[in-house]
N, CA, C and O atoms as a CHARMM CRD file, in Angstrom:
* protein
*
  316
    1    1 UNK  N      2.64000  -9.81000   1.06000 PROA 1      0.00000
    2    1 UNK  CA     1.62100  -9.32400   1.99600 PROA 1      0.00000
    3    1 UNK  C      0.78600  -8.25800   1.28700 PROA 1      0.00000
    4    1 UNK  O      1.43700  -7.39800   0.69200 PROA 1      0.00000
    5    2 UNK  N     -0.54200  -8.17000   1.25100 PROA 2      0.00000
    6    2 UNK  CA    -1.43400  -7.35300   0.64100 PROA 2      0.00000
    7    2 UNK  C     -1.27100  -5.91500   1.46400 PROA 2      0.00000
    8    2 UNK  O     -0.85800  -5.84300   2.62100 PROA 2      0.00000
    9    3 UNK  N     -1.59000  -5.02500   0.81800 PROA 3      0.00000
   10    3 UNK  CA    -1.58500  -3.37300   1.54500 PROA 3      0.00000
   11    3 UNK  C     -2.45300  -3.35700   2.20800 PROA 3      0.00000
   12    3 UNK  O     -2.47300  -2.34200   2.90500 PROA 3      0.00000
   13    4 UNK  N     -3.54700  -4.26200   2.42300 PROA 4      0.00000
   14    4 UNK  CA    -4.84400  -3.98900   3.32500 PROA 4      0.00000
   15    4 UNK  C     -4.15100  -4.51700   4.43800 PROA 4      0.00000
   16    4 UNK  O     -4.77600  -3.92300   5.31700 PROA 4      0.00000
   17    5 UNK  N     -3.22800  -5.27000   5.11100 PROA 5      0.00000
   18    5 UNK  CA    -3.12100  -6.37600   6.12600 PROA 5      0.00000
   19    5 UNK  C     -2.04500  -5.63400   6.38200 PROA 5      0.00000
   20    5 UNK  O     -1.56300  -5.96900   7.46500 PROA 5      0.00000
   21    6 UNK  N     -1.17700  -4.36500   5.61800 PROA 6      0.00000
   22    6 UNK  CA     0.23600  -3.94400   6.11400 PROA 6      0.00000
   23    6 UNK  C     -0.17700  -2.73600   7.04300 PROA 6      0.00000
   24    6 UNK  O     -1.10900  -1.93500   6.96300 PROA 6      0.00000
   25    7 UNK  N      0.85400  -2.89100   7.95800 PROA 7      0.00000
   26    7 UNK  CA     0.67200  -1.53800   9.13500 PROA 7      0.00000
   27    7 UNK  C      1.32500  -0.58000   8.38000 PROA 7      0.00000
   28    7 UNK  O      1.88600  -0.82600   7.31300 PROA 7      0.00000
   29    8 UNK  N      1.22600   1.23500   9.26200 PROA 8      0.00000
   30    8 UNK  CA     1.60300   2.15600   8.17400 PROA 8      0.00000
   31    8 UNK  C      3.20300   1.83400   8.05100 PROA 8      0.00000
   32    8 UNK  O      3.86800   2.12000   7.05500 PROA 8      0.00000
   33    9 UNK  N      3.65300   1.27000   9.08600 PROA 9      0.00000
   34    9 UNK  CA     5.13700   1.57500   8.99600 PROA 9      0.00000
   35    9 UNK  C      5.80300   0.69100   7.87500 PROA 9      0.00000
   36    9 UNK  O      6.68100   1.00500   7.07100 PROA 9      0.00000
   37   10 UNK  N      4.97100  -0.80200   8.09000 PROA 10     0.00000
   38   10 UNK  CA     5.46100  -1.67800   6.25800 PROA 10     0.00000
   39   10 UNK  C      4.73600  -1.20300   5.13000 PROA 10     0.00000
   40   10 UNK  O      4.85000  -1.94300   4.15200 PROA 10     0.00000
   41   11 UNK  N      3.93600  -0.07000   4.94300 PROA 11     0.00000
   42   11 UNK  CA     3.60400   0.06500   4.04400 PROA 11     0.00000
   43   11 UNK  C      4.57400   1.94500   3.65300 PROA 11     0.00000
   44   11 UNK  O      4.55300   2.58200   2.60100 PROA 11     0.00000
   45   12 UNK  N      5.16300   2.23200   4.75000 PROA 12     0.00000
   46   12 UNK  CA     5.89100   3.14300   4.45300 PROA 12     0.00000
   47   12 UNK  C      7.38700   2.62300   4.19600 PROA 12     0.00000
   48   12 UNK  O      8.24400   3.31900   3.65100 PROA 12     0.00000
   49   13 UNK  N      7.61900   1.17400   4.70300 PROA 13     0.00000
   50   13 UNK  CA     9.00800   1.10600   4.44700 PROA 13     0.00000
   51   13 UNK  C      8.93800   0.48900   2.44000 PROA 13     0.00000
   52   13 UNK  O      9.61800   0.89300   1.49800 PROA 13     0.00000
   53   14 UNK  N      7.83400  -0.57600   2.47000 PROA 14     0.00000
   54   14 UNK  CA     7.80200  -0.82500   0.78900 PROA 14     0.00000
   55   14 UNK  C      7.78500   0.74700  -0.09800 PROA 14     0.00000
   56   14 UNK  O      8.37500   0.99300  -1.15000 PROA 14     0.00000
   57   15 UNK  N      7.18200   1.38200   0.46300 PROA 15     0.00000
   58   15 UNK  CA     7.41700   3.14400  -0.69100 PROA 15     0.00000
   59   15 UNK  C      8.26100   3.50900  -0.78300 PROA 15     0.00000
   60   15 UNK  O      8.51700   4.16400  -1.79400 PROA 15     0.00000
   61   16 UNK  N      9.51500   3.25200   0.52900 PROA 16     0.00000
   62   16 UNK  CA    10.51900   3.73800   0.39800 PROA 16     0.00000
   63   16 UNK  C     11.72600   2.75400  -0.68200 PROA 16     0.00000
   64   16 UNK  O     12.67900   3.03900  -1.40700 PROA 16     0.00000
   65   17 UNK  N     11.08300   1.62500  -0.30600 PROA 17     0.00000
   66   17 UNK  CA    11.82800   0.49700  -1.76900 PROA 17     0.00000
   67   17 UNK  C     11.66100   0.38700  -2.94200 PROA 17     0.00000
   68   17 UNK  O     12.39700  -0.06600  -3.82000 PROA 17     0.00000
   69   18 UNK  N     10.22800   0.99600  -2.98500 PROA 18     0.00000
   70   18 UNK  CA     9.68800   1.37500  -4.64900 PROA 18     0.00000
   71   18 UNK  C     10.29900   2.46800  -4.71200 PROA 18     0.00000
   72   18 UNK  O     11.29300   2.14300  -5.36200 PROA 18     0.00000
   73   19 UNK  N     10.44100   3.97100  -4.40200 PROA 19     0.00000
   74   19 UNK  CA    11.37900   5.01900  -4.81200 PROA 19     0.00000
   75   19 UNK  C     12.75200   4.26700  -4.96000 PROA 19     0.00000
   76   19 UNK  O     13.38400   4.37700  -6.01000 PROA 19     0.00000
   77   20 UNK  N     13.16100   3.59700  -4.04300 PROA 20     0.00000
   78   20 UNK  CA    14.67600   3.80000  -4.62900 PROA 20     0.00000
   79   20 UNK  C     14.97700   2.76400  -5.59200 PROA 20     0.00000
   80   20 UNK  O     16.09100   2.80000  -6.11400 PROA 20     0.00000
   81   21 UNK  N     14.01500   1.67000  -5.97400 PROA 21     0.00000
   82   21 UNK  CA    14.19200   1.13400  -7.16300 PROA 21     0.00000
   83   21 UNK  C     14.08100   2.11700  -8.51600 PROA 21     0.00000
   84   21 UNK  O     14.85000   2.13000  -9.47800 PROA 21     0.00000
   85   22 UNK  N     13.09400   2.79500  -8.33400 PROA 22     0.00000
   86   22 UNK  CA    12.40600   3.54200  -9.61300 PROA 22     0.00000
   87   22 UNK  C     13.65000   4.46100  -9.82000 PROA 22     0.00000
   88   22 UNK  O     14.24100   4.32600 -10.89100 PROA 22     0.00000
   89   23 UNK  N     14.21200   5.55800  -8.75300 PROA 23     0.00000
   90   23 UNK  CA    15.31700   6.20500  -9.05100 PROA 23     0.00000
   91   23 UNK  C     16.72800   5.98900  -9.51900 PROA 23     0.00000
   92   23 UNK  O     17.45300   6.79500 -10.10100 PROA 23     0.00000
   93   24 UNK  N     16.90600   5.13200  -9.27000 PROA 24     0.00000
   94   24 UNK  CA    18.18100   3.68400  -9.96700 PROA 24     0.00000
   95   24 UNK  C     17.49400   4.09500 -11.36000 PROA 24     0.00000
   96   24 UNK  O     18.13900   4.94800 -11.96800 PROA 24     0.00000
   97   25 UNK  N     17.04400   3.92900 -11.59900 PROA 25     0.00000
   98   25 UNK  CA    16.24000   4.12700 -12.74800 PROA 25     0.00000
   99   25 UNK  C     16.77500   2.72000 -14.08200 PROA 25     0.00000
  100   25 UNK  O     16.83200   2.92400 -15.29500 PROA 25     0.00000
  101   26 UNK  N     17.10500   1.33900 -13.36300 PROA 26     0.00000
  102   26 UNK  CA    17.15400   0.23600 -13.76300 PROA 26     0.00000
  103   26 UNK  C     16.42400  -0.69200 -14.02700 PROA 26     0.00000
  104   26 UNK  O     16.66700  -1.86600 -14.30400 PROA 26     0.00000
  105   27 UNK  N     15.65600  -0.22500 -13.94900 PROA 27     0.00000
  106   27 UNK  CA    14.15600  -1.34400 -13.74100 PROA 27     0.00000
  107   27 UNK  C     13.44000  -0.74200 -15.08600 PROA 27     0.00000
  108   27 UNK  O     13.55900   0.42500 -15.46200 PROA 27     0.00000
  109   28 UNK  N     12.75500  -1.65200 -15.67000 PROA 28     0.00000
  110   28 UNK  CA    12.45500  -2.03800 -16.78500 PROA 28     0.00000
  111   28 UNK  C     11.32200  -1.28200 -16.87900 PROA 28     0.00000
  112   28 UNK  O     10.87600  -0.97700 -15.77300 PROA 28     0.00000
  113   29 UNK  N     10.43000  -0.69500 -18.21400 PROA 29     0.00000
  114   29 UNK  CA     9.01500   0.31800 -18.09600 PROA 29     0.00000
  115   29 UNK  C      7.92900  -0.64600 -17.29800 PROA 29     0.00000
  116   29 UNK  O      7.35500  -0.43900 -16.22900 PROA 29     0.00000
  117   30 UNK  N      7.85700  -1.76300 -18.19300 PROA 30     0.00000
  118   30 UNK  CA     7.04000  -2.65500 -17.30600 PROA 30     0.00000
  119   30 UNK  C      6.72200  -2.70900 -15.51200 PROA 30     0.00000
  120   30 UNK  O      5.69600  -2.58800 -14.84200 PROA 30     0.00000
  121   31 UNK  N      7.98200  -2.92200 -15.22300 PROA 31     0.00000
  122   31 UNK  CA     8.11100  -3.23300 -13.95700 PROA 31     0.00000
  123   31 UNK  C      7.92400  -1.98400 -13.22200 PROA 31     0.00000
  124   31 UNK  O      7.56500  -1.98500 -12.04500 PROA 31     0.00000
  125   32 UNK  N      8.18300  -0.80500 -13.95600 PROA 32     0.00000
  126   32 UNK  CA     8.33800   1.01200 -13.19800 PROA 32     0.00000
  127   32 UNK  C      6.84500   0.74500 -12.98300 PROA 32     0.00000
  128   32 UNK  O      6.45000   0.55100 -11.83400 PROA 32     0.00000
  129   33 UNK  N      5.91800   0.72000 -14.10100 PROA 33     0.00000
  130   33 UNK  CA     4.49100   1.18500 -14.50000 PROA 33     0.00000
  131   33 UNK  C      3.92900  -0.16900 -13.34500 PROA 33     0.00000
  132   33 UNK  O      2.72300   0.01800 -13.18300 PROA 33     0.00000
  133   34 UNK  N      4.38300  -1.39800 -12.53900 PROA 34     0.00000
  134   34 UNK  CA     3.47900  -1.78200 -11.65400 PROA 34     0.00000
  135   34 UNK  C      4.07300  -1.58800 -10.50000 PROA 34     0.00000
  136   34 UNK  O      3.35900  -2.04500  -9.60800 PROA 34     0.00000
  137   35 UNK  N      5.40000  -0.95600  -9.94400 PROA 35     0.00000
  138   35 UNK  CA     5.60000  -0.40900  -9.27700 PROA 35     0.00000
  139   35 UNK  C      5.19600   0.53300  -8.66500 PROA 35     0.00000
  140   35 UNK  O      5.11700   0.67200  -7.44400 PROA 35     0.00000
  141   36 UNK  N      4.74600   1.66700  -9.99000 PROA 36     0.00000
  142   36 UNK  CA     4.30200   2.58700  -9.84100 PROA 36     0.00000
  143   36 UNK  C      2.68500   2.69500  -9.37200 PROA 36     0.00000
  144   36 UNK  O      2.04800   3.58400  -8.80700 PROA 36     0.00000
  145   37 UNK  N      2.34900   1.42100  -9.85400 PROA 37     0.00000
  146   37 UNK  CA     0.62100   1.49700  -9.19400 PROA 37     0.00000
  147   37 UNK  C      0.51000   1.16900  -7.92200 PROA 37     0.00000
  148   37 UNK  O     -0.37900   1.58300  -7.17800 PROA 37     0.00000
  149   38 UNK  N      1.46300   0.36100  -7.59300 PROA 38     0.00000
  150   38 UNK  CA     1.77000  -0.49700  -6.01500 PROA 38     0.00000
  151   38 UNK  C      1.97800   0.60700  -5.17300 PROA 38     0.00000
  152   38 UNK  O      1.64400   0.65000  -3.98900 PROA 38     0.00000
  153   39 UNK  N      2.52400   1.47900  -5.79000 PROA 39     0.00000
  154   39 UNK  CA     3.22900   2.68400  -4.96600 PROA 39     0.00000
  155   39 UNK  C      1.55700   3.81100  -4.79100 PROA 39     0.00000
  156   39 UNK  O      1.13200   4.36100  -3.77500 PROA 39     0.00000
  157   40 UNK  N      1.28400   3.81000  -5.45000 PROA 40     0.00000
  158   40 UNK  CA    -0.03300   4.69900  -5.80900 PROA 40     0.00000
  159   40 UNK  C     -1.05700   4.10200  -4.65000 PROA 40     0.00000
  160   40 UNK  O     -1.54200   4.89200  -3.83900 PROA 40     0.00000
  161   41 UNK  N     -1.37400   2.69300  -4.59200 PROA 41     0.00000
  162   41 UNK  CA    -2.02300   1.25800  -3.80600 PROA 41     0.00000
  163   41 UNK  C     -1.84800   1.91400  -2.49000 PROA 41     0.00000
  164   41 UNK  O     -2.77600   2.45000  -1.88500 PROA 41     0.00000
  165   42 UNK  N     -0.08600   1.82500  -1.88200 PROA 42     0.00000
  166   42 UNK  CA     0.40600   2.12700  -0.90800 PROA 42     0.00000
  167   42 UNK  C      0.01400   3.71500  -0.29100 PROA 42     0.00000
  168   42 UNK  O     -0.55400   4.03400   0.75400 PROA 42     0.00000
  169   43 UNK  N      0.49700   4.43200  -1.25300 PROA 43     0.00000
  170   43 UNK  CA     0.02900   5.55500  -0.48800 PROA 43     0.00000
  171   43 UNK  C     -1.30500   5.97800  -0.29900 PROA 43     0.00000
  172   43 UNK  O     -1.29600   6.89100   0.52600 PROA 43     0.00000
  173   44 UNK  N     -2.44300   5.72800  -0.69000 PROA 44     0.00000
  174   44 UNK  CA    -3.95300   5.46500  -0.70000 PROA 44     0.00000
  175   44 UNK  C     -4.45500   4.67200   0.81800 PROA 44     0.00000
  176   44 UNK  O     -5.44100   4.83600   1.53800 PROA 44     0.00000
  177   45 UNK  N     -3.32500   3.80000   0.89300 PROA 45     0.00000
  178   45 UNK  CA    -3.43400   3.01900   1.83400 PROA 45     0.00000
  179   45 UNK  C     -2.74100   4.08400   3.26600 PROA 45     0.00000
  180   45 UNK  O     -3.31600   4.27000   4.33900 PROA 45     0.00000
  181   46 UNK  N     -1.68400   4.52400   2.94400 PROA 46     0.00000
  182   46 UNK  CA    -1.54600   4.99500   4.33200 PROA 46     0.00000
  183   46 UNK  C     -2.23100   6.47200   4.35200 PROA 46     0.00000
  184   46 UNK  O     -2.12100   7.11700   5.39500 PROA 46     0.00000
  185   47 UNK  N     -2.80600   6.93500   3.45200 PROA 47     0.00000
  186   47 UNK  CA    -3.78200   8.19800   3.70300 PROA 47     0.00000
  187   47 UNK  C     -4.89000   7.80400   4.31500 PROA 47     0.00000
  188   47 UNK  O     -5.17300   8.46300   5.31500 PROA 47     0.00000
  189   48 UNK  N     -5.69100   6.84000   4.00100 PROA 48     0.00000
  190   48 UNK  CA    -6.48900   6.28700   4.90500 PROA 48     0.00000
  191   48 UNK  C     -6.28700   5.77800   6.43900 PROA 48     0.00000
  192   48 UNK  O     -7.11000   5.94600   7.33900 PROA 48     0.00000
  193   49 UNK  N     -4.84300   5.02400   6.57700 PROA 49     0.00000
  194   49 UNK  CA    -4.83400   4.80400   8.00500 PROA 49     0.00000
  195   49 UNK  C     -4.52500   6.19800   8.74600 PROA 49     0.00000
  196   49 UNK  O     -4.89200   6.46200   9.89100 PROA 49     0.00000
  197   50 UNK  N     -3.84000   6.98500   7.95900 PROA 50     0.00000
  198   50 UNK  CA    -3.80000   8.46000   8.64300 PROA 50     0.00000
  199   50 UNK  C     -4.68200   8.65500   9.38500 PROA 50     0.00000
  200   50 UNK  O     -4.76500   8.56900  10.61000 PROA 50     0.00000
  201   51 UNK  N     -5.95100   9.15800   7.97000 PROA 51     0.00000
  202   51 UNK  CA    -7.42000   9.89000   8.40200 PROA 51     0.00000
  203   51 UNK  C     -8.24000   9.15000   9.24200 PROA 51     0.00000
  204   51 UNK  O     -9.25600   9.64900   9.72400 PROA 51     0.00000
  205   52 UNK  N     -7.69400   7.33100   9.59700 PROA 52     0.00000
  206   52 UNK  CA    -8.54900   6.84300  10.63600 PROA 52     0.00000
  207   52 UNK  C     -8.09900   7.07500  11.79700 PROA 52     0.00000
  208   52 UNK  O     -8.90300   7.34500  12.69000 PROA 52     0.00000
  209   53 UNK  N     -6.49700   7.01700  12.10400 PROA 53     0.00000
  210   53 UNK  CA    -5.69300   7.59500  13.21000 PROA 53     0.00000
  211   53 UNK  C     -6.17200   9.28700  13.81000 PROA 53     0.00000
  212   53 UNK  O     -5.91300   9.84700  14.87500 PROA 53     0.00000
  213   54 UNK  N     -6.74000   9.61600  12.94300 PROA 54     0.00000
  214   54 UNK  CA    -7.15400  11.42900  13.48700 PROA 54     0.00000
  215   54 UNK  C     -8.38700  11.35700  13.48200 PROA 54     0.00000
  216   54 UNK  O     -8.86100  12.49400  13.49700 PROA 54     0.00000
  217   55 UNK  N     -9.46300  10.25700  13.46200 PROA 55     0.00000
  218   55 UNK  CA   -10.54800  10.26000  13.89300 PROA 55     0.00000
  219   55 UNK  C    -10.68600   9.30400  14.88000 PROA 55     0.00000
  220   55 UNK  O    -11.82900   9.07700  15.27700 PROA 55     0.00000
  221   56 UNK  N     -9.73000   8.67700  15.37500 PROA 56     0.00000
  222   56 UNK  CA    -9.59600   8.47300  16.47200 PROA 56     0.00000
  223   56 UNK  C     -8.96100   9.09600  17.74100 PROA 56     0.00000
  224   56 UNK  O     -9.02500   8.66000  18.89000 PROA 56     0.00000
  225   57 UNK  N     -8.28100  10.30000  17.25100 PROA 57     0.00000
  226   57 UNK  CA    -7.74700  11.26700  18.18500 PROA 57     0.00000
  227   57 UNK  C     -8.52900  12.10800  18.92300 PROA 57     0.00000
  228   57 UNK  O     -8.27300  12.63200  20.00700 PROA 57     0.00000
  229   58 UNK  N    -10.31700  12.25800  17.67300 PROA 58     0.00000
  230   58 UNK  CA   -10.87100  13.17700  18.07700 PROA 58     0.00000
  231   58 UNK  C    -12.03800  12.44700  19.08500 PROA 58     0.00000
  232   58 UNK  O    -12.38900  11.29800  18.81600 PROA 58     0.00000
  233   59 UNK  N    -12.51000  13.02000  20.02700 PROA 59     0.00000
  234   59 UNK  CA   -13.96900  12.72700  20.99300 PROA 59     0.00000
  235   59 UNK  C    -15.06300  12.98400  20.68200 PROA 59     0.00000
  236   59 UNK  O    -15.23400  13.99300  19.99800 PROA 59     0.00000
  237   60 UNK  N    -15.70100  12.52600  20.90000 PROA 60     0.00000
  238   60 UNK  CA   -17.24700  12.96000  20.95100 PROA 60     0.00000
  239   60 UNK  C    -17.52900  13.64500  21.92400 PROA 60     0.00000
  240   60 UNK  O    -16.70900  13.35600  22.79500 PROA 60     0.00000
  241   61 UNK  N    -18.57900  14.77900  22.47500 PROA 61     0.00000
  242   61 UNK  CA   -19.02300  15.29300  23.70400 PROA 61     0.00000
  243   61 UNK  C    -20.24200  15.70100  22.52100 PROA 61     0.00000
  244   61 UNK  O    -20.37800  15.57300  21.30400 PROA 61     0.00000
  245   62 UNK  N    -21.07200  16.30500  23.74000 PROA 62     0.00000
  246   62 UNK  CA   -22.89900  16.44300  23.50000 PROA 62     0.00000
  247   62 UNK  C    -22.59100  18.04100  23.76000 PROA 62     0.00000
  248   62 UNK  O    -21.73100  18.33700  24.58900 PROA 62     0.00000
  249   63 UNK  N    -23.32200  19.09700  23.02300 PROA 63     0.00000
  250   63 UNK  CA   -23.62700  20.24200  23.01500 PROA 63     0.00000
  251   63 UNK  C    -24.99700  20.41300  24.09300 PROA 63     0.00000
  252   63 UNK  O    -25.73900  19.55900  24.57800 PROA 63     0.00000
  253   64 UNK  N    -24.97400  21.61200  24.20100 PROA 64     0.00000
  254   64 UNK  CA   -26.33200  21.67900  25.47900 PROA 64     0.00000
  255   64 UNK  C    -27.36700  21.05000  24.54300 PROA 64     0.00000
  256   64 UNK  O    -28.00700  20.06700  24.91700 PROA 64     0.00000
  257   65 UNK  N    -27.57900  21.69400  23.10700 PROA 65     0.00000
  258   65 UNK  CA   -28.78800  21.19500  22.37100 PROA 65     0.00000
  259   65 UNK  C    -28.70900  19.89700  22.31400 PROA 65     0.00000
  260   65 UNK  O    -29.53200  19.55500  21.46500 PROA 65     0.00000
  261   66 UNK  N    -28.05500  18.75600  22.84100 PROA 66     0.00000
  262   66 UNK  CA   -27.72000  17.19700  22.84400 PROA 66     0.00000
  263   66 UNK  C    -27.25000  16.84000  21.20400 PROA 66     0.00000
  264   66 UNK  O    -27.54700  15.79000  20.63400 PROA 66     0.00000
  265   67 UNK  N    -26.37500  18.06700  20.53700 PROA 67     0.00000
  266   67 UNK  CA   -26.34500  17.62100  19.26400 PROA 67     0.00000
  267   67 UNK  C    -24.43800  16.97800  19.80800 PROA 67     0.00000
  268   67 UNK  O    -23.76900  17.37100  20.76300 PROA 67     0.00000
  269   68 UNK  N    -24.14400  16.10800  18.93900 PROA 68     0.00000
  270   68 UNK  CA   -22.39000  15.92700  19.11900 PROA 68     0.00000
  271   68 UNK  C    -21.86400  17.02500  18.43400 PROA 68     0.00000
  272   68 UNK  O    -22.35400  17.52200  17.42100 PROA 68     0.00000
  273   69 UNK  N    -20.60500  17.48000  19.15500 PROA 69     0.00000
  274   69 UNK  CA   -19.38000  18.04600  19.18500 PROA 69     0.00000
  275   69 UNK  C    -18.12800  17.45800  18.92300 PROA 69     0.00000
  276   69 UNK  O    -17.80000  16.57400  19.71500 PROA 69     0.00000
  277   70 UNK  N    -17.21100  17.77000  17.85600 PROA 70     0.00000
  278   70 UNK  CA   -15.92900  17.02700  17.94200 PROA 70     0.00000
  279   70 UNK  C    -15.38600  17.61300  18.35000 PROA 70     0.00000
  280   70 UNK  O    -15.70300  18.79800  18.24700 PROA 70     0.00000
  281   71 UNK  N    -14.24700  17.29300  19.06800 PROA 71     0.00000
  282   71 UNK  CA   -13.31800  18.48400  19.95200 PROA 71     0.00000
  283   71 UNK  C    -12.29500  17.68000  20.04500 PROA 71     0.00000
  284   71 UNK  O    -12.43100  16.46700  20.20600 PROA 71     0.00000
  285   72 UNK  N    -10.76300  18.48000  19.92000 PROA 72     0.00000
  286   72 UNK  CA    -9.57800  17.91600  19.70000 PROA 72     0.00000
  287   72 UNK  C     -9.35900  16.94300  20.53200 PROA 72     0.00000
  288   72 UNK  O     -9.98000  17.25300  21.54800 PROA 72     0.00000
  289   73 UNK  N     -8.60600  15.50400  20.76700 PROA 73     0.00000
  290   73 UNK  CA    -8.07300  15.22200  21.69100 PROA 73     0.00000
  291   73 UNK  C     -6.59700  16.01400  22.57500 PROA 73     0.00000
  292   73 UNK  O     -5.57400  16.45600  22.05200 PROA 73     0.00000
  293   74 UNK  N     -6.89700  15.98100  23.75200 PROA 74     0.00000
  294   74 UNK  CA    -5.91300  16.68800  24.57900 PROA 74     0.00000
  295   74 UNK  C     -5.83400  15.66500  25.65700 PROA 74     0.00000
  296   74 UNK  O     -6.76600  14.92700  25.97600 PROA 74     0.00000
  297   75 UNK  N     -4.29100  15.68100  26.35300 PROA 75     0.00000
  298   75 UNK  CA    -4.29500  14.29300  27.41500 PROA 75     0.00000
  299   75 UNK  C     -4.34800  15.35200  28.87000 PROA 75     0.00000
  300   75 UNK  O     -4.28100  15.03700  30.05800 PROA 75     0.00000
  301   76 UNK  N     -4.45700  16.35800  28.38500 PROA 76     0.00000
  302   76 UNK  CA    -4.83400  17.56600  29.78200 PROA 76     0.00000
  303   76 UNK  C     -6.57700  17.03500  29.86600 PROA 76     0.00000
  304   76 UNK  O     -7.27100  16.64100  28.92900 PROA 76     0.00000
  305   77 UNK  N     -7.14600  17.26300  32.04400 PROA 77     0.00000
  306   77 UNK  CA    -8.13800  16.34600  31.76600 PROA 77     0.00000
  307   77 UNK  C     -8.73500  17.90300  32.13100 PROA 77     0.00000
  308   77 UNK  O     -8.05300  18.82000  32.59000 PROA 77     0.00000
  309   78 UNK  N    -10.29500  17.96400  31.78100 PROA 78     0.00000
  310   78 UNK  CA   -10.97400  18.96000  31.32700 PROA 78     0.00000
  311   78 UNK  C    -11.32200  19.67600  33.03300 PROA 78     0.00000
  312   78 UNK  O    -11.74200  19.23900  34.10500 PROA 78     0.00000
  313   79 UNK  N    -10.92400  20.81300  32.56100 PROA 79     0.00000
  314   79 UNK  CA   -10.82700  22.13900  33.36100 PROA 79     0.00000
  315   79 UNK  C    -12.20800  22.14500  34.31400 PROA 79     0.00000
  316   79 UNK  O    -12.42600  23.08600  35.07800 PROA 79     0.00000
């Protein structure tokens, strides 16, 4: 399965299979060094679904000047 098509949680459980292969420290330079990029792939990949997950947390609202405002999401409804 490609890292673009994996959710964060299979792309956090493969990192956790690339560390504990690499720490075994049985695996061949070859295989460390594309592990190691896969692993690099992966985490690139879930920093991005992060930073899309927290720009989806945040709202839009309009300032009096009609410019946008980001403002935290809160599930309290506005005062």
């Amino acid at each position: 399965m490609s890292e673009n098509k994996m959710t964060f949680e299979q792309s956090m459980q493969r990192l956790e299979q690339i560390v504990r292969a690499m720490e075994r420290g049985d695996v061949a330079l070859d295989e460390s060094l594309k592990l190691f990029q896969e692993g690099t792939e992966l985490v690139r990949s879930c920093g991005k679904l992060l930073d899309d997950a927290e720009l989806q947390i945040k709202k839009v609202t309009t300032a009096a000047d009609g410019s946008p405002v980001l403002e935290d999401f809160t599930d309290e409804p506005d005062a």
